[in-house]
C-alpha positions in Angstrom: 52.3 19.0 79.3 49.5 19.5 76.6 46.5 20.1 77.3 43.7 18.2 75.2 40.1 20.0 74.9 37.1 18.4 73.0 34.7 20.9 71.2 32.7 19.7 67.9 29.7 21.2 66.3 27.2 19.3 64.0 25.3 21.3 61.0 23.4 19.3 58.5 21.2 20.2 55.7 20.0 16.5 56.4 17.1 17.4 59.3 17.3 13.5 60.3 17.3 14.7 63.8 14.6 17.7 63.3 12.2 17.6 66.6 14.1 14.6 68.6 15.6 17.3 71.0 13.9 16.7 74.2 11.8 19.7 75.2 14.0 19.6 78.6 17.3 20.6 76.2 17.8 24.1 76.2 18.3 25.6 72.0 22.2 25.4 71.8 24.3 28.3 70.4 25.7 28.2 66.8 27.7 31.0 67.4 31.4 28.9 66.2 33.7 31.1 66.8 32.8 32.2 69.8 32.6 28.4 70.9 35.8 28.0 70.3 37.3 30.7 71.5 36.1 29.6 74.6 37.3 26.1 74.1 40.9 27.8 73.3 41.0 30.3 76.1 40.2 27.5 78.6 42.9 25.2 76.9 46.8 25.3 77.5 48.3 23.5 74.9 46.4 22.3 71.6 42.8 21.5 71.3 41.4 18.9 68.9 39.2 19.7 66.4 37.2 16.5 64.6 35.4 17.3 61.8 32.2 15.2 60.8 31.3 17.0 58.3 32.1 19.7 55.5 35.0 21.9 56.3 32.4 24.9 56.3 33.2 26.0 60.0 37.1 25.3 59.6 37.1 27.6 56.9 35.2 30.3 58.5 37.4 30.2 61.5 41.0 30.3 59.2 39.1 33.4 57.5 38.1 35.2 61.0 40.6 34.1 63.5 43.4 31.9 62.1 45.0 32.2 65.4 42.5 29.4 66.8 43.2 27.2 63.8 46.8 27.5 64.4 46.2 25.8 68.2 44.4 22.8 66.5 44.9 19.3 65.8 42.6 18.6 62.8 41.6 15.4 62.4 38.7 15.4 59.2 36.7 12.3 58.1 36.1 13.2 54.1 37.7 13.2 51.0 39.0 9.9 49.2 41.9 8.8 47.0 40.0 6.4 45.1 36.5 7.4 45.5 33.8 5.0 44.6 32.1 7.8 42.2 35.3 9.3 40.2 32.6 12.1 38.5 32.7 13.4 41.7 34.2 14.4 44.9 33.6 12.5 48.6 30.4 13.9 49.8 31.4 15.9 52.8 34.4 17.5 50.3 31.1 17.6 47.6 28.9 19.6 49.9 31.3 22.8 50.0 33.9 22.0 48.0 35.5 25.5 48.2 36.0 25.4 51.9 38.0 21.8 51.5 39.5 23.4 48.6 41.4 26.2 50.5 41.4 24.2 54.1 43.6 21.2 53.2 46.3 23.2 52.1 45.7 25.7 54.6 46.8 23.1 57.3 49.5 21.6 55.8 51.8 23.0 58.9 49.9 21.5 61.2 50.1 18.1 59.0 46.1 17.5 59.7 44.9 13.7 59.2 41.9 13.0 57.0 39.9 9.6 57.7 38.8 9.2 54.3 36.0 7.6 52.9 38.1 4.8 50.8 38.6 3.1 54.8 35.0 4.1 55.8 33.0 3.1 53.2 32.7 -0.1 53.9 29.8 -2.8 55.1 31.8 -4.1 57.6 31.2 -1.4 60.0 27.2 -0.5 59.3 24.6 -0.3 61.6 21.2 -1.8 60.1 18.2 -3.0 61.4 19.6 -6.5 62.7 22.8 -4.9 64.3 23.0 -6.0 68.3 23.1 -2.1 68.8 20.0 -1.1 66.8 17.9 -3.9 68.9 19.3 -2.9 72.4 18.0 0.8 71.6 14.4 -0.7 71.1 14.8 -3.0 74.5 11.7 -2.1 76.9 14.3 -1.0 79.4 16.2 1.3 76.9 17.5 4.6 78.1 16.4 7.6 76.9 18.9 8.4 75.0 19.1 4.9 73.3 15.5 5.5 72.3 16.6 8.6 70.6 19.0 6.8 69.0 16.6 4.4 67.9 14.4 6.8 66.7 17.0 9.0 64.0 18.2 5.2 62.9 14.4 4.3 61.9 14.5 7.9 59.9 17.6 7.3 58.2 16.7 3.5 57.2 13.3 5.0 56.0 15.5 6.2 52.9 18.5 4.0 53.2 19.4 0.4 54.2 21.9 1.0 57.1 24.2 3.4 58.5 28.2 3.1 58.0 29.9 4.8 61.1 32.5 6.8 58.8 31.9 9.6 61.4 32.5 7.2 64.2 35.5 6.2 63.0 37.1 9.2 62.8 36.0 10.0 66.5 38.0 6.5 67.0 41.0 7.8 65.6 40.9 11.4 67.2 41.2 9.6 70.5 44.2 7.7 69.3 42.8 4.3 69.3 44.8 1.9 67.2 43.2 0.5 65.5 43.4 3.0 62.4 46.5 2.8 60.3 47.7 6.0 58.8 50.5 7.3 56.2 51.6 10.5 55.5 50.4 11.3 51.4 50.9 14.1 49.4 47.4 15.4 47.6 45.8 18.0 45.3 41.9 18.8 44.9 40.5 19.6 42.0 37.9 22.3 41.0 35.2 20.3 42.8 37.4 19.1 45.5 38.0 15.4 44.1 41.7 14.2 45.4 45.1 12.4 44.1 47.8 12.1 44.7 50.8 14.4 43.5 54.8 14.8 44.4 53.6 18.6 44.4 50.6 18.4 46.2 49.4 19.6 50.4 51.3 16.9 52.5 48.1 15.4 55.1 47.8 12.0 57.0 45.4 9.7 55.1 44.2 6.4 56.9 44.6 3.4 54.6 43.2 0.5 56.7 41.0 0.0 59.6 40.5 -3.2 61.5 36.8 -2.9 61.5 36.0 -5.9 64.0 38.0 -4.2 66.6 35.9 -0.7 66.3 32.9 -2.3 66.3 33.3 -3.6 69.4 34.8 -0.3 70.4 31.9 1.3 69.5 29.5 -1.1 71.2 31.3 -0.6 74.5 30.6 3.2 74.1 27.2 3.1 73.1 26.5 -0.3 74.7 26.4 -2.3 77.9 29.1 -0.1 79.5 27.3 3.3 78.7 24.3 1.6 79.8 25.9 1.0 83.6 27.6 4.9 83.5 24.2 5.7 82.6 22.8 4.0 86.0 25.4 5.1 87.7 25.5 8.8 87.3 25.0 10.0 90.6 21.5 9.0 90.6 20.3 10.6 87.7 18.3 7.6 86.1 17.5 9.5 83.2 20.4 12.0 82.3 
C-alpha cells in the first residue's frame, strides 16, 4: 500500500507575515532538499508535494536530486489557460518563469495537476472583512492562532480588498476532496511562462470547475468551529 507524506515550504518576497512568528517558535530550516530527503527517506511509496507558490524549489530539487522528484505527486496551484491579463503570465508562473518553464514538462511522466488560476480567481471564494471567518478570528475568545490569522488578513486588506483562497484550493484538491473537477490538457509556455493549449504540448491535469460553496464550507470546518474544539481538546494544551 502507498504511503502518503505531507511536506510544503512557503517562500515569499511578500513579508505579509514578517514578525507574526511567536517568539516561542523556534527559526525553521530552509534547507529544501534536505527537508525532503527526509520526507522521502521516511516515506514508502509516493509523497505529495503541493506547490503554493512559484516552482522555484521544484526546480532546484529536479536540478540537484531528480530522484526525489521522481517519488512525487505534484499537485501546483499556478498558471492559467485563459488568464485574466493575456500580456502576461499567472503570477506564481510570472514570478520565476524559468523554473515553470522547464518544470511542467519536466513532470509530464508523472502527469502532475495544476489548479490554475482561471478556477481560482474568482470572488466566490474570498475572504474579506465581513467573511464569518475573518470575524471569528477577532472574537474575544479567539485562539492564538486565529489571532494570527487575523492579524496577516488586516496586512493584506491594508493593500488589497480581500483574499481569494487559490492556495486553499489547491490544498483541497491535494487531499482528494471532490469537489474540484479536473481534465487531462495538453499545454506549452511561452518565453514568460504564459500557457495554451497545443496537440504538441506537456500533457498535465488542469482543474476546470470548482464548486466553490462546497469548499467554503470545507474551509470553514478546518479553520472554524471544528478546529476550534481540536484546539480545546489537544491534550490539554489550551494554547498550542
Amino acid at each position: 500500500m502507498t504511503r502518503w507524506r505531507w511536506w510544503w515550504w512557503l517562500g515569499s518576497r511578500m513579508y505579509w507575515v514578517d514578525g507574526m512568528c511567536p517568539a516561542d517558535v523556534p527559526r525553521q530550516g530552509d534547507d529544501v532538499i534536505s527537508a525532503v530527503s527526509e520526507v522521502c527517506a521516511a516515506a514508502d511509496g509516493r509523497v505529495r508535494w503541493v506547490g503554493m507558490g512559484p516552482l522555484s524549489n521544484l526546480a532546484m530539487l529536479q536540478e540537484q536530486r531528480p530522484e526525489l522528484v521522481a517519488r512525487m505527486v505534484v499537485t501546483q496551484m499556478g498558471g492559467a489557460i485563459n488568464y485574466r491579463d493575456r500580456s502576461r503570465a499567472e503570477h506564481n508562473f510570472r514570478v520565476d518563469p524559468d523554473a515553470a518553464i522547464r518544470m511542467v514538462p519536466a513532470l509530464e511522466p508523472w502527469l502532475p495537476t495544476f489548479v490554475v488560476s482561471d478556477v481560482t480567481f474568482n470572488p466566490a471564494m474570498e475572504i474579506t472583512a465581513d467573511s464569518p471567518l475573518y470575524k471569528r478570528w477577532a472574537e474575544p475568545d479567539a485562539r492564538p492562532w486565529e489571532r494570527v490569522l487575523r492579524e496577516h488578513w488586516d496586512r493584506w486588506m491594508a493593500k488589497y480588498p480581500g483574499s481569494m483562497q487559490h492556495d486553499g484550493l489547491a490544498l483541497a484538491a491535494a487531499t482528494l476532496w471532490p469537489g474540484v473537477r479536473f481534465m487531462r490538457e495538453r499545454v506549452v509556455l511561452d518565453d514568460i511562462a504564459r500557457m495554451s493549449r497545443s496537440d504538441d504540448g506537456t500533457e498535465i491535469v488542469v482543474s476546470v470547475s470548482a464548486d466553490y460553496a462546497a469548499f467554503m464550507s470545507w474551509l470553514d470546518s478546518g479553520l472554524g468551529e471544528r478546529a476550534v474544539l481540536n484546539s480545546r481538546n489537544s491534550s490539554g494544551a489550551e494554547n498550542r
